[in-house]
SERO-4910 file (N, C-alpha, C, O; in steps of 0.05 Angstrom, whole numbers):
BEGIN
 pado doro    nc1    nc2    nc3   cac1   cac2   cac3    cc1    cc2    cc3    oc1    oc2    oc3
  Unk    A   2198   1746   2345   2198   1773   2336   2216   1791   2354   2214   1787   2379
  Unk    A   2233   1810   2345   2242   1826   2355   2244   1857   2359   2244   1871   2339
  Unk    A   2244   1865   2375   2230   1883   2375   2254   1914   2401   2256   1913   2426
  Unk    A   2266   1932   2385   2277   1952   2395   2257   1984   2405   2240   1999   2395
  Unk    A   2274   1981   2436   2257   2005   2442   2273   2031   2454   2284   2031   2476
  Unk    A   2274   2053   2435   2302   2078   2442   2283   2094   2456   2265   2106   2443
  Unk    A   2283   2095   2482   2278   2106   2509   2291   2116   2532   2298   2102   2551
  Unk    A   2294   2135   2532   2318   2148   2551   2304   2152   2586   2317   2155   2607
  Unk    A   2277   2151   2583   2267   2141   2616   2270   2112   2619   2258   2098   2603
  Unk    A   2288   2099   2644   2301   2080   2650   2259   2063   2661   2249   2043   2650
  Unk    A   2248   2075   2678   2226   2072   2685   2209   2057   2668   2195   2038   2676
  Unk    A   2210   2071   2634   2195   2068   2622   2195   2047   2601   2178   2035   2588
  Unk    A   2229   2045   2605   2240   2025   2579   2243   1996   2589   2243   1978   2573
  Unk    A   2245   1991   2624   2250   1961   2633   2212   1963   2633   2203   1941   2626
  Unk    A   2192   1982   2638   2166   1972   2640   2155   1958   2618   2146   1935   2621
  Unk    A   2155   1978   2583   2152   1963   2565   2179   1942   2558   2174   1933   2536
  Unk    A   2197   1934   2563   2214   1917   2557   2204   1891   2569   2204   1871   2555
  Unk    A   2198   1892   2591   2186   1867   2606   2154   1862   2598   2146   1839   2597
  Unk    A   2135   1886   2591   2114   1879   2581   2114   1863   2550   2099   1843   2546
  Unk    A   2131   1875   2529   2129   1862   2516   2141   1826   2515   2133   1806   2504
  Unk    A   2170   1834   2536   2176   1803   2535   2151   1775   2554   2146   1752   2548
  Unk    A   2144   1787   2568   2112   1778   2572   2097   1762   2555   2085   1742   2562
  Unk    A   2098   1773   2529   2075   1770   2513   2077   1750   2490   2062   1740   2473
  Unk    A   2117   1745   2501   2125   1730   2474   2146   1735   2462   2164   1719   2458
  Unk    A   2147   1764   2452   2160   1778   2445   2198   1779   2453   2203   1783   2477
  Unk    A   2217   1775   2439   2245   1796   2438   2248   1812   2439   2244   1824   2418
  Unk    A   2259   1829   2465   2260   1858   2468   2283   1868   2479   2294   1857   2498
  Unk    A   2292   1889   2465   2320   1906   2479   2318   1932   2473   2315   1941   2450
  Unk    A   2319   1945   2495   2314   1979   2505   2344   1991   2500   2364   1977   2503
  Unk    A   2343   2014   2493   2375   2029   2481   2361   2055   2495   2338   2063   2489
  Unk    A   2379   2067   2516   2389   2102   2524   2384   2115   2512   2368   2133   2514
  Unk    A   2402   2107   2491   2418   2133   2467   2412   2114   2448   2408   2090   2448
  Unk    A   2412   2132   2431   2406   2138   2396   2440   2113   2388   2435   2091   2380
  Unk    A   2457   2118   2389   2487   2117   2390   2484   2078   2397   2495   2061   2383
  Unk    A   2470   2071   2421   2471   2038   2421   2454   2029   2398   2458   2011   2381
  Unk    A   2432   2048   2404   2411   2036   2380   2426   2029   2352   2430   2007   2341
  Unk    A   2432   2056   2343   2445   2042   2315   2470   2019   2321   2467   1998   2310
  Unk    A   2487   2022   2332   2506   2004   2341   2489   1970   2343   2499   1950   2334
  Unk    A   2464   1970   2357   2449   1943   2350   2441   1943   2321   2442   1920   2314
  Unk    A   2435   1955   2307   2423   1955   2285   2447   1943   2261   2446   1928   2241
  Unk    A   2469   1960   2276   2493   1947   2247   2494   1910   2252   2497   1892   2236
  Unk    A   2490   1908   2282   2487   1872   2290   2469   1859   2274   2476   1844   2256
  Unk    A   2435   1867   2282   2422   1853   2274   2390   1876   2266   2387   1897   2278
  Unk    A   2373   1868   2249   2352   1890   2246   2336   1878   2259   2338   1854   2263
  Unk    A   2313   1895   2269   2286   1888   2295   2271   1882   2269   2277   1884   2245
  Unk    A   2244   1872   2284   2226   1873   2264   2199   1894   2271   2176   1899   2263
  Unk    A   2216   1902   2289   2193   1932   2296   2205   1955   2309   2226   1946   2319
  Unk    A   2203   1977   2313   2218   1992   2327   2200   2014   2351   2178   2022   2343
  Unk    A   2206   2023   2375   2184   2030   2394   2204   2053   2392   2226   2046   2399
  Unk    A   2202   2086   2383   2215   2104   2382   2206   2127   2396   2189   2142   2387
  Unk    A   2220   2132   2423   2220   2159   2437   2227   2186   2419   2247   2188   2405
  Unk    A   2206   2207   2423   2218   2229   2410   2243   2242   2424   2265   2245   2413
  Unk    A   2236   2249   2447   2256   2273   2461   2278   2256   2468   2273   2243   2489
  Unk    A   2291   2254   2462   2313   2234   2465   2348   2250   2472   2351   2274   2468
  Unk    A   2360   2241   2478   2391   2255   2487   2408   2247   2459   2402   2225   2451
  Unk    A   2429   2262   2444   2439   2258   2421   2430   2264   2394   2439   2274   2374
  Unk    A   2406   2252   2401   2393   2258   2368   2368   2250   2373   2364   2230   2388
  Unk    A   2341   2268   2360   2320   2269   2375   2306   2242   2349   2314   2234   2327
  Unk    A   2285   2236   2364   2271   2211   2347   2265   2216   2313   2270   2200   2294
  Unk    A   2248   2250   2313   2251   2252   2278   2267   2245   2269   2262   2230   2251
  Unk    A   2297   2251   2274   2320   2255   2258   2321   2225   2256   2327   2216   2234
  Unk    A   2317   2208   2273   2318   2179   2271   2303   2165   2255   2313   2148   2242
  Unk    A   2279   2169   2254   2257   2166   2244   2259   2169   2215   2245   2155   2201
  Unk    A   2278   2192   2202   2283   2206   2178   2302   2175   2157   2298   2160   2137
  Unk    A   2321   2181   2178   2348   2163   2167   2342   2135   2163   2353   2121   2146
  Unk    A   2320   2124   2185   2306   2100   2175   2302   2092   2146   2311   2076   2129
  Unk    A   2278   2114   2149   2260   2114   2117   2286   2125   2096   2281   2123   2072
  Unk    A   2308   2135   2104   2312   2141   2080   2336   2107   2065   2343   2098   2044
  Unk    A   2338   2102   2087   2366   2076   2078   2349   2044   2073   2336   2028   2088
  Unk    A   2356   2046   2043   2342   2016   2031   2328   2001   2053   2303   2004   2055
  Unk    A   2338   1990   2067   2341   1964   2080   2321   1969   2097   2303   1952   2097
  Unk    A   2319   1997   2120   2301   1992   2138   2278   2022   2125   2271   2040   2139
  Unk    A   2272   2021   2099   2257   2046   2102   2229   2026   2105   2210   2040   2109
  Unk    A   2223   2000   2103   2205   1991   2113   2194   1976   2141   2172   1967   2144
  Unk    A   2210   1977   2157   2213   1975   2183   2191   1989   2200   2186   2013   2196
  Unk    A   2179   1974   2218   2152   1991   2220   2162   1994   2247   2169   1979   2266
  Unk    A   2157   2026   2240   2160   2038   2275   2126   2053   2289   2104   2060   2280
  Unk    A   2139   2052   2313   2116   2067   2338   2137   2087   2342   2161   2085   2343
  Unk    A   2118   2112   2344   2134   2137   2363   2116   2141   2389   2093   2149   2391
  Unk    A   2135   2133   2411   2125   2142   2436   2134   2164   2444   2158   2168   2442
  Unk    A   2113   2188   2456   2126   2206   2470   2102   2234   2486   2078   2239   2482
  Unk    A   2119   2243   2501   2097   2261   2513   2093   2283   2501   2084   2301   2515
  Unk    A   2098   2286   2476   2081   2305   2464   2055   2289   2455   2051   2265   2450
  Unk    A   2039   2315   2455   2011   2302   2450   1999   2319   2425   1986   2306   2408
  Unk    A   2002   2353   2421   1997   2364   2399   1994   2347   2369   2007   2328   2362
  Unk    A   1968   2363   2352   1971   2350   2335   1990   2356   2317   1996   2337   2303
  Unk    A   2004   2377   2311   2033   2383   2293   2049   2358   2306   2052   2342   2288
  Unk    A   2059   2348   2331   2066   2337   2335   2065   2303   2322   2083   2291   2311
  Unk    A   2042   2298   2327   2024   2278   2309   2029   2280   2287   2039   2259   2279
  Unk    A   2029   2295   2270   2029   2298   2243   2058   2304   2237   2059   2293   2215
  Unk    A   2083   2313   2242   2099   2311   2237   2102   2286   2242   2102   2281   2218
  Unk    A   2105   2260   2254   2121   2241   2271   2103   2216   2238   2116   2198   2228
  Unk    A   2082   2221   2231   2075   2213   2200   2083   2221   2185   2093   2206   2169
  Unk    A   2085   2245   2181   2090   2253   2152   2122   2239   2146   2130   2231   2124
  Unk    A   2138   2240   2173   2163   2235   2172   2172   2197   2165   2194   2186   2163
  Unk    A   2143   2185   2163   2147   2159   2161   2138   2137   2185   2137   2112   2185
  Unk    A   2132   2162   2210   2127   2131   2228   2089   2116   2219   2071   2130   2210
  Unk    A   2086   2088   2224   2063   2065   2218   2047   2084   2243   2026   2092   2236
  Unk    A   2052   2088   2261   2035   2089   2291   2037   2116   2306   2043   2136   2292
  Unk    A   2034   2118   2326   2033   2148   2343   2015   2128   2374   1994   2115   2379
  Unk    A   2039   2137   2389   2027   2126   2414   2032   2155   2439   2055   2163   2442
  Unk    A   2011   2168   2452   2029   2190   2468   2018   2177   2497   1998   2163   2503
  Unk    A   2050   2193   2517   2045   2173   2535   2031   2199   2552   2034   2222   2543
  Unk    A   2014   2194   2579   2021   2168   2587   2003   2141   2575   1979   2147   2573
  Unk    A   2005   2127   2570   1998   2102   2551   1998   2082   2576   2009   2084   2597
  Unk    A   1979   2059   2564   1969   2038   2586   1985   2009   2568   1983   2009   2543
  Unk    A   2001   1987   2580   2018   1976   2567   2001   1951   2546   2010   1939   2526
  Unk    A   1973   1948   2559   1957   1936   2540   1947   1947   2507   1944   1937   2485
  Unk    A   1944   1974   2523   1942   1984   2490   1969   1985   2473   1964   1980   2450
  Unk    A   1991   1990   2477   2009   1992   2468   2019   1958   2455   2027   1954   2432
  Unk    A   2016   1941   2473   2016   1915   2463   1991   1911   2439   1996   1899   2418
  Unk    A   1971   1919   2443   1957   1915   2426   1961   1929   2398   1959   1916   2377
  Unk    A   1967   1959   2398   1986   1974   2380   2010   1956   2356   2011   1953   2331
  Unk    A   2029   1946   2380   2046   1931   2364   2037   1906   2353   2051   1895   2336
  Unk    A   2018   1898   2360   2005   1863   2347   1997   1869   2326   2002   1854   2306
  Unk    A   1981   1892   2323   1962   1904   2309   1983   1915   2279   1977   1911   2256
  Unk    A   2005   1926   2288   2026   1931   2260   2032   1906   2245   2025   1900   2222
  Unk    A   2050   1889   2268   2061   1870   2264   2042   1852   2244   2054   1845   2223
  Unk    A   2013   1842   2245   1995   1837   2228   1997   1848   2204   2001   1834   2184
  Unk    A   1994   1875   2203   1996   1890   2178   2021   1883   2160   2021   1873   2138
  Unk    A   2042   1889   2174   2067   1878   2170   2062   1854   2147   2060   1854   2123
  Unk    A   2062   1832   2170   2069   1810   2150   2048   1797   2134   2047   1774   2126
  Unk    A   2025   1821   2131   2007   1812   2110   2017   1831   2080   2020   1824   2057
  Unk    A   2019   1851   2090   2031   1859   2055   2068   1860   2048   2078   1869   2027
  Unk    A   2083   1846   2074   2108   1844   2059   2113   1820   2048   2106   1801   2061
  Unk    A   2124   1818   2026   2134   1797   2002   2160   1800   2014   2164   1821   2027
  Unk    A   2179   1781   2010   2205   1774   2019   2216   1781   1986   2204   1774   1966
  Unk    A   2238   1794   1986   2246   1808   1963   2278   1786   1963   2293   1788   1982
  Unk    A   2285   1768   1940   2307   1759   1938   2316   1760   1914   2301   1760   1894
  Unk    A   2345   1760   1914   2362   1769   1899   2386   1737   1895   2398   1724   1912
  Unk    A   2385   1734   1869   2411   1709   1865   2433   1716   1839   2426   1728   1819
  Unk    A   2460   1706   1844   2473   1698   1823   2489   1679   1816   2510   1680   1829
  Unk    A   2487   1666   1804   2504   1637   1812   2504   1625   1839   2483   1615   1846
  Unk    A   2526   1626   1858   2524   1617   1880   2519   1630   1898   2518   1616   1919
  Unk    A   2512   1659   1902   2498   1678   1918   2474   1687   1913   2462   1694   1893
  Unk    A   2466   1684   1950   2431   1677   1942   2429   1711   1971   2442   1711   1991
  Unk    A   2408   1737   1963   2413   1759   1982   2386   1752   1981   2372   1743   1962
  Unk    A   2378   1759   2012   2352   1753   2012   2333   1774   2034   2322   1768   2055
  Unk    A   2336   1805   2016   2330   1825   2033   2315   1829   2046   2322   1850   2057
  Unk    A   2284   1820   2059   2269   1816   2070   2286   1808   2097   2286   1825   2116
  Unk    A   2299   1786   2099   2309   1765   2125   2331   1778   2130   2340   1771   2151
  Unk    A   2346   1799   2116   2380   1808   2117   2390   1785   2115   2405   1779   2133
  Unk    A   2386   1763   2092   2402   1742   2102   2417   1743   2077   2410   1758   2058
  Unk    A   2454   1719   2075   2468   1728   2049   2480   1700   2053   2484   1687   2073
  Unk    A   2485   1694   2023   2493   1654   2024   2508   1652   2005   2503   1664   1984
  Unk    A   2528   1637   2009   2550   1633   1988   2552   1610   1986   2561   1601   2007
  Unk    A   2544   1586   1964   2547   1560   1967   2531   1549   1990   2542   1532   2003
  Unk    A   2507   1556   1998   2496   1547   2015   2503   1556   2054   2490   1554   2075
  Unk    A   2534   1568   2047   2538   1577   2082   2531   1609   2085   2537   1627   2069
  Unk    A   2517   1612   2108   2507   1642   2107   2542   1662   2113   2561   1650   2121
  Unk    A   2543   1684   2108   2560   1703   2101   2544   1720   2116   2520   1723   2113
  Unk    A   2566   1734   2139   2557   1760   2156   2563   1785   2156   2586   1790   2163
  Unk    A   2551   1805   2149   2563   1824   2141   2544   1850   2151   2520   1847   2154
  Unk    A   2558   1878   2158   2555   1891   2173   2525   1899   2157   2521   1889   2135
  Unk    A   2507   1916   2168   2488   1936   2153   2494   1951   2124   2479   1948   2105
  Unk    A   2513   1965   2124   2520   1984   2101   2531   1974   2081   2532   1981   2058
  Unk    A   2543   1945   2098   2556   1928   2072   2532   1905   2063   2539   1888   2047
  Unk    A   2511   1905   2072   2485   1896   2063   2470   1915   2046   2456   1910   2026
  Unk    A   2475   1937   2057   2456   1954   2037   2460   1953   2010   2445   1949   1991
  Unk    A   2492   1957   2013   2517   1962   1983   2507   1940   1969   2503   1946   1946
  Unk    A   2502   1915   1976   2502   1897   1963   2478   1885   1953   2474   1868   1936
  Unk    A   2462   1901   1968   2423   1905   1956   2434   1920   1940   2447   1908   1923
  Unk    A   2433   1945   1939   2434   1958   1914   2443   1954   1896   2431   1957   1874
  Unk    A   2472   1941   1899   2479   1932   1872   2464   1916   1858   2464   1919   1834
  Unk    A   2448   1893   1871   2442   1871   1860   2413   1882   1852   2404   1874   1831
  Unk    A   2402   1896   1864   2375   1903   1852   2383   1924   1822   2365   1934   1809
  Unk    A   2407   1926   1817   2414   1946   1792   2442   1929   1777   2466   1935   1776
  Unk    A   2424   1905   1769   2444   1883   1763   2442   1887   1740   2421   1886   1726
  Unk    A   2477   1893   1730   2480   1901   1694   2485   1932   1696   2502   1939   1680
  Unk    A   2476   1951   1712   2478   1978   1710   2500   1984   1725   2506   1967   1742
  Unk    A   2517   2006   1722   2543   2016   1729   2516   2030   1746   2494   2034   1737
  Unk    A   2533   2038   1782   2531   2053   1796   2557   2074   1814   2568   2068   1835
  Unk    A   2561   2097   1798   2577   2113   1809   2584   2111   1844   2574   2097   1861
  Unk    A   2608   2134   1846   2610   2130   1868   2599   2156   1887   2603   2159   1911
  Unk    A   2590   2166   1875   2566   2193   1879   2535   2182   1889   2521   2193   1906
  Unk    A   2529   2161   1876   2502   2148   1878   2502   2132   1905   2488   2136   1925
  Unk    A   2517   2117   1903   2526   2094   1922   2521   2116   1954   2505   2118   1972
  Unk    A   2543   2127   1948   2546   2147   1975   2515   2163   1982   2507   2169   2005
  Unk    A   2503   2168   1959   2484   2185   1973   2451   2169   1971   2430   2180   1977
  Unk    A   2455   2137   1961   2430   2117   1966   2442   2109   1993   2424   2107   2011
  Unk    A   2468   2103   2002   2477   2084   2029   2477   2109   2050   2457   2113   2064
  Unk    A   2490   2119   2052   2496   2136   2064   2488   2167   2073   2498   2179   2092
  Unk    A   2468   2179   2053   2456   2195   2051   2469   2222   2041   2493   2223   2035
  Unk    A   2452   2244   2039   2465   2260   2024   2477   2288   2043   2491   2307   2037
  Unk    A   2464   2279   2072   2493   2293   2098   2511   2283   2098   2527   2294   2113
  Unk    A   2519   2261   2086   2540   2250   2088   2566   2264   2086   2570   2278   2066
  Unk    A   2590   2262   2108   2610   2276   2106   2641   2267   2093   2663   2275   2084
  Unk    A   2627   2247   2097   2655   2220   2079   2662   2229   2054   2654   2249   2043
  Unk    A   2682   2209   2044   2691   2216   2021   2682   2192   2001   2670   2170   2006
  Unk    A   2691   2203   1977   2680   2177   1956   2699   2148   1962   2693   2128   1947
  Unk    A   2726   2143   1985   2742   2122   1986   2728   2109   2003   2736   2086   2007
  Unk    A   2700   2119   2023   2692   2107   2044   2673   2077   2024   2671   2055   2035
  Unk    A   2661   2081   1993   2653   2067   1991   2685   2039   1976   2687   2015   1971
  Unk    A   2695   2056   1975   2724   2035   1960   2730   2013   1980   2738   1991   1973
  Unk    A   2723   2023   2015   2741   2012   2026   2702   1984   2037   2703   1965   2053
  Unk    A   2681   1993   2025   2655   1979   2035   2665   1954   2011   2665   1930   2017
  Unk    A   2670   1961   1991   2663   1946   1973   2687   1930   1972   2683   1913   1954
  Unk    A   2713   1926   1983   2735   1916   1984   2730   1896   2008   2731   1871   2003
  Unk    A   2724   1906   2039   2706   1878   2051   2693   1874   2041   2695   1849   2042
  Unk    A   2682   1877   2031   2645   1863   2015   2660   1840   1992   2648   1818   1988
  Unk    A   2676   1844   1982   2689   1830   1963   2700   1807   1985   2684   1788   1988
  Unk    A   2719   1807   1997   2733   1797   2016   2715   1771   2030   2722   1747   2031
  Unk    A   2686   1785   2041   2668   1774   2054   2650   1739   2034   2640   1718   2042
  Unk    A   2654   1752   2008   2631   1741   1997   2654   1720   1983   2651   1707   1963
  Unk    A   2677   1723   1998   2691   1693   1978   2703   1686   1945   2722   1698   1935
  Unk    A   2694   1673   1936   2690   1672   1909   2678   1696   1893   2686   1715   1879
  Unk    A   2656   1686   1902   2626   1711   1890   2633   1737   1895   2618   1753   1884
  Unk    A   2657   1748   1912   2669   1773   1911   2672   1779   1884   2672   1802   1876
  Unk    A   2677   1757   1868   2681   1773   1838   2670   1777   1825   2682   1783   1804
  Unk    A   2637   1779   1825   2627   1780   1818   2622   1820   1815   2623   1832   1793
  Unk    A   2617   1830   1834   2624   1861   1835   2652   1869   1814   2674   1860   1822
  Unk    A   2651   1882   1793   2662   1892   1779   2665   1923   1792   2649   1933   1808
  Unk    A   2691   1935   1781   2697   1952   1782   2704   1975   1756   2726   1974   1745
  Unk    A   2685   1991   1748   2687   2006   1723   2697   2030   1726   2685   2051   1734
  Unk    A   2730   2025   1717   2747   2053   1725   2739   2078   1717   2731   2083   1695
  Unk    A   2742   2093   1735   2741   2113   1727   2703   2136   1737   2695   2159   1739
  Unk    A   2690   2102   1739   2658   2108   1745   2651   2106   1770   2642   2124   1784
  Unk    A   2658   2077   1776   2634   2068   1800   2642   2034   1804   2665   2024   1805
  Unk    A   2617   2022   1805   2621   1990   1810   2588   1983   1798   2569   1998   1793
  Unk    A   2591   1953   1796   2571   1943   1778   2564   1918   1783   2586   1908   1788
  Unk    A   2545   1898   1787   2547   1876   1789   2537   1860   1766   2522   1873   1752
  Unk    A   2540   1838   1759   2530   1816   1738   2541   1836   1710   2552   1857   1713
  Unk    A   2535   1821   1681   2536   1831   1662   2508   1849   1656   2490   1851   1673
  Unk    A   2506   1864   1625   2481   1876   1623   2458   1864   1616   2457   1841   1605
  Unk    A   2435   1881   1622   2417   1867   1627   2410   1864   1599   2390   1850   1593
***
């Protein structure tokens, strides 16, 4: 299991970093907001340990963008932090986090915290997969297979390609795309998805051809349903 912790006290992030690697656990502590996602386009955690007051961008806003992008709006996070108020509390849920830990916190309970998700976790998630001919997406794992060899591909070009496949037969604009992937702050233009879906094509080989392109609309995958 792996497990990311965005903590900007150096103190606090090698203490739980080593507690949880202790226990079993995969663990890597991020500064800034800025490495975190930078690990995330690599590989997804299967839990996330989230500081609020953070430098760059504070934990809500993180917390927000999670829940809002396919892929990780099920990702179960902890928010650690020294607020203790209950507005505090209650925003840091309402916004999507599983947990609420305020420190100062004892590293047993906090291990116990994360065991205690992680259970929850993988008792009500179903592994969600997606196939077509020779491509097998298998969104649960982030995993993607062409003829049997796995295919690596960044986050956003995973998302693109969940969505499509979960709306297999349906044209999806380039308005939609941008504001399910990317959200609707998004400052890009509609070529940022031309140029996702052109690696994404590139990446997947053959089965790149499978993504149709409907001028004038959007992009589409498989025939209709």
């Amino acid at each position: 299991m792996l497990i990311y912790l965005v903590e900007d006290d150096n103190s606090i992030r090698e203490l739980v970093a080593y507690t949880l690697q202790s226990a079993g656990f995969q663990a890597e502590g991020f500064e800034r907001p800025s490495a975190f996602w930078y690990a995330c386009e690599r590989k997804l955690p299967d839990l996330v340990l989230l500081d609020l007051m953070l430098p760059e961008e504070d934990g809500i806003s993180i917390l927000k963008k999670l829940r809002q992008s396919p892929r990780t709006k099920k990702l179960p996070i902890i928010l650690l932090t020294a607020k203790s108020s209950e507005y505090d509390k209650i925003m840091g849920l309402d916004s999507g986090a599983d947990d609420y830990v305020a420190k100062p916190f004892s590293m047993m309970e906090l291990l116990a915290r994360v065991k205690a998700l992680l259970r929850r976790t993988e008792r009500s998630e179903e592994e969600v997969v997606y196939s077509m001919g020779s491509l097998s997406v298998n969104q649960t794992r982030h995993e993607v297979w062409v003829d049997g060899a796995e295919v690596v591909l960044t986050l956003k070009e995973f998302e693109l390609l969940c969505l499509l496949m979960e709306n297999q037969g349906r044209v999806l604009t380039r308005d939609q795309l941008l504001n399910s992937i990317w959200g609707y702050g998004f400052d890009g233009e509609n070529r940022t998805v031309d140029v996702h879906i052109r690696t994404l094509r590139q990446k997947l080989g053959k089965c790149g051809g499978y993504i149709e392109t409907v001028r004038g609309v959007g992009y589409k995958i498989g025939g209709n349903l």
